[in-house]
N, C-alpha and C positions, 0 to 999 in steps of 0.2 A: 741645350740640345743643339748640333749643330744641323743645321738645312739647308739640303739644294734645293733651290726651285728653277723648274723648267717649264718651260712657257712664258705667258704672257706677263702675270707680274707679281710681285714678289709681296704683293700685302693679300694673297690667300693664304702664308703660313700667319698671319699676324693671331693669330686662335691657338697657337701652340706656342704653352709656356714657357720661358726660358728661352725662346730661339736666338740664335745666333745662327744667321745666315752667314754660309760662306760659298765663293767662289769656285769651288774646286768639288766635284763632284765624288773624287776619293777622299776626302776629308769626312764628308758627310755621314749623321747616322741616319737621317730620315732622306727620305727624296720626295719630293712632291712635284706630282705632275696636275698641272691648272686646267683649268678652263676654257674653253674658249670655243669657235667653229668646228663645222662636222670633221670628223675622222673621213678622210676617201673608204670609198665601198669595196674598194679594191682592196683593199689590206685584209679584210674577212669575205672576199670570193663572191661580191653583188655587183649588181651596175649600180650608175649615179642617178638617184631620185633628182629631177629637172629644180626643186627645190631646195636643194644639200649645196654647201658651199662648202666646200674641203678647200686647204692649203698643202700640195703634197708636199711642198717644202716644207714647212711644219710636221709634218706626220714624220718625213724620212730625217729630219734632224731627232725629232723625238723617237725614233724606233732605235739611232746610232745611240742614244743617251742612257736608253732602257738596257740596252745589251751591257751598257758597264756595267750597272747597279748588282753589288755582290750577297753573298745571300746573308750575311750578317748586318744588310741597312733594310730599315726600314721603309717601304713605297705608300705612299698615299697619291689616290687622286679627285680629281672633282670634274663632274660633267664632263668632255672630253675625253679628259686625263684618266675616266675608267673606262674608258675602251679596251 
């Protein structure tokens, strides 16, 4: 099974049999979006809890990456990556 992963790093597909990671996001059947720091609150219409550490450069790469993903691939995510 071929997979993108986006985010932080590429041994949370290691659970999925077969993988063959590849570079290219149109190749891909699965997409996986990882883990890692808060989502900004802005993206779902709150302020920032004094405690939340968002990366919007992370959120706005990941929101450009979500917009490819076509409706024939498969999305998974983990903490984060189900926002």
């Amino acid at each position: 099974m071929k997979v993108y992963v986006v985010g932080e790093s590429l041994g949370y597909a290691r659970w999925i049999d077969n993988c063959e990671l590849v570079d290219d996001i149109e190749e891909a059947q699965v997409v996986f979006f990882t883990g890692g720091g808060d989502v900004s609150p802005k993206y779902y219409g709150c302020k920032q809890h004094p405690a939340t550490w968002p990366s919007v450069y992370r959120d706005e790469e990941e929101i450009r990456m979500f917009q490819k993903v076509r409706p024939n691939q498969v999305v998974f995510g983990t903490c984060r990556g189900l926002s």
